[in-house]
Steps between C-alpha positions, in 0.01 A plus 500: 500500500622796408499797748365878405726750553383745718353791427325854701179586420362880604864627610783686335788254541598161350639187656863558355514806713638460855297407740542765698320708219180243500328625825243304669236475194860333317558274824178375570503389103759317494439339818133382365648457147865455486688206471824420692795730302235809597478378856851446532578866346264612816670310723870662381341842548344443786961374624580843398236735665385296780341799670411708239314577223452120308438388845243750624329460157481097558344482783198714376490304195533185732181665651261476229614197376314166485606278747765269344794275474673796335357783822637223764843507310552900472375538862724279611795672281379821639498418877854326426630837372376674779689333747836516323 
């Protein structure tokens, strides 16, 4: 099966951009419909500005997101960075 590439819908940025330009409406996509290299590009933002910005912006988008395998996994990455 072949997986979609992600894309925005109703926001000004696109998915190549860094993720510390997507904002939450960019997060909470590709939490819901990302695949794992988009998660894992989340996950190395979220190693370089653990208490900023990316971070701040993830847990609002973790917020409104369905409950989910992926939610459980970036709460869990975002408590982790946190404590460091």
């Amino acid at each position: 099966m072949t997986q979609m590439p992600l894309v925005f819908r109703n926001i000004d940025v696109e998915p190549s951009e860094p993720v510390a330009n997507w904002g939450v409406e960019g997060l909470l996509a590709a939490i819901e419909r990302g695949h794992a290299p988009d998660w894992e590009r989340i996950a190395g933002a979220l190693d370089t500005d653990t208490n900023g910005a990316v971070a701040d912006a993830l847990d609002q988008a973790l917020g409104c997101a369905r409950p989910s395998g992926q939610v459980a996994l970036f709460r869990a990455l975002l408590a982790r960075s946190k404590r460091q």
